[in-house]
TORKOL-4160 file (C-alpha; in steps of 0.2 Angstrom, whole numbers, padded with zeros to 4 digits, m for minus):
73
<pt num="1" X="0492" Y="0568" Z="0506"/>
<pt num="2" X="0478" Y="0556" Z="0513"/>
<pt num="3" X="0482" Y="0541" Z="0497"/>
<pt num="4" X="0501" Y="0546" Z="0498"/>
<pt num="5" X="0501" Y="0541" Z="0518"/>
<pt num="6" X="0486" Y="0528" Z="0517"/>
<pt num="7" X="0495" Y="0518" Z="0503"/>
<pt num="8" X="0514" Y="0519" Z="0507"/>
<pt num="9" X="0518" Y="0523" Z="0489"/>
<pt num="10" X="0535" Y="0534" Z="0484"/>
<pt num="11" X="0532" Y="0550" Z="0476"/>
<pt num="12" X="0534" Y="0545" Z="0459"/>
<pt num="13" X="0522" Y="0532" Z="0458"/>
<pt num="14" X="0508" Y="0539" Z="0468"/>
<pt num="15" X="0513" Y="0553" Z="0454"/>
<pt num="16" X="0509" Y="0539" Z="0440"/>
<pt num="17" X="0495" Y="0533" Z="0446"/>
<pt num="18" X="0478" Y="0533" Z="0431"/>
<pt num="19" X="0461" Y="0532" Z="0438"/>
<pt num="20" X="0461" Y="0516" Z="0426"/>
<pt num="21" X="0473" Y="0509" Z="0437"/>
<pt num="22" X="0462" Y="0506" Z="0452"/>
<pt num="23" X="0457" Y="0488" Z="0452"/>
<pt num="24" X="0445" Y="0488" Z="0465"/>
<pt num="25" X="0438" Y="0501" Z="0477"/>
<pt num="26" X="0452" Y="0499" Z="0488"/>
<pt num="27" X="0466" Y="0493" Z="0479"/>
<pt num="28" X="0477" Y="0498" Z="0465"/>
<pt num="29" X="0489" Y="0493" Z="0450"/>
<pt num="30" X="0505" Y="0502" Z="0453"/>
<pt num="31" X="0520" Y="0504" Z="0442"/>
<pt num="32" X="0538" Y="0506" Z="0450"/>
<pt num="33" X="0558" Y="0505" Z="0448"/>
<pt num="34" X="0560" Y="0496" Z="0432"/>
<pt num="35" X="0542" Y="0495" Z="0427"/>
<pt num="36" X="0538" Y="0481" Z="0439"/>
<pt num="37" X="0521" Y="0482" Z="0442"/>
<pt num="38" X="0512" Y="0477" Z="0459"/>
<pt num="39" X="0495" Y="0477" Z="0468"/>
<pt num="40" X="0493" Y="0490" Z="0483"/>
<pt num="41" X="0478" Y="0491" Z="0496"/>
<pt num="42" X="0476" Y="0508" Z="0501"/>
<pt num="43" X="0468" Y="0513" Z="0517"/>
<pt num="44" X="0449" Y="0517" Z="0519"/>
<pt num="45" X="0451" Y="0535" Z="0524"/>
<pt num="46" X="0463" Y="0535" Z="0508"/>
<pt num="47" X="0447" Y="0527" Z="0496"/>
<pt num="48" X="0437" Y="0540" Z="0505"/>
<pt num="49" X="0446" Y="0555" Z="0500"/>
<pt num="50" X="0451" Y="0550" Z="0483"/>
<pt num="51" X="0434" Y="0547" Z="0481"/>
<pt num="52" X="0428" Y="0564" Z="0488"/>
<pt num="53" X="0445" Y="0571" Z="0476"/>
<pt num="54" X="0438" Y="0564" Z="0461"/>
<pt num="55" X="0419" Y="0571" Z="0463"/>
<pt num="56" X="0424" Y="0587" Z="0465"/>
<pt num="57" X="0438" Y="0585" Z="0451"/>
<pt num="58" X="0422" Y="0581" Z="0439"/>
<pt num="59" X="0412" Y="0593" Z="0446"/>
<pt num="60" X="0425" Y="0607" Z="0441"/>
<pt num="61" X="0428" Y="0600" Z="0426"/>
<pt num="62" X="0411" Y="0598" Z="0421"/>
<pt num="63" X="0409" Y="0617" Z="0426"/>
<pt num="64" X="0423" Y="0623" Z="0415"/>
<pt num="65" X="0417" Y="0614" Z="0402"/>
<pt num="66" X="0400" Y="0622" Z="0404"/>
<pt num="67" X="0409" Y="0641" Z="0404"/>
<pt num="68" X="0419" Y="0636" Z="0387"/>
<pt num="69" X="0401" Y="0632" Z="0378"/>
<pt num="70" X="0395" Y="0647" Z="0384"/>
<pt num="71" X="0407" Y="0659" Z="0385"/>
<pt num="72" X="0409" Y="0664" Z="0401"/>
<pt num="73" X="0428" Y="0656" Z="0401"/>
């Protein structure tokens, strides 16, 4: 809710957003109506979660892939 607030995107393209889309650390390629594509800032407390989101996205992802190799899931 953070990004979707701190950036002013619409639903579908905060949707559409790719971690290879962030061009910097606080700013991003977004794609929109009719495939125009345009550079957004986002707001530090959006970097800050999204950054906190995507460590504990690896972390958990790291984790299932741990319990898949060893059979626990």
């Amino acid at each position: 809710m953070e990004l979707f607030y701190g950036s002013g995107l619409r639903n579908s393209e905060l949707v559409g957003l790719n971690v290879g889309d962030r061009l910097k650390h606080d700013e991003w390629l977004v794609r929109g109506k009719g495939k125009k594509e345009r550079k957004v800032p986002m707001s530090e407390p959006a970097c800050l979660a999204l950054t906190d989101y995507l460590t504990t996205r690896g972390r958990l992802l790291a984790s299932r892939q741990k319990d898949r190799v060893t059979g626990r899931g």
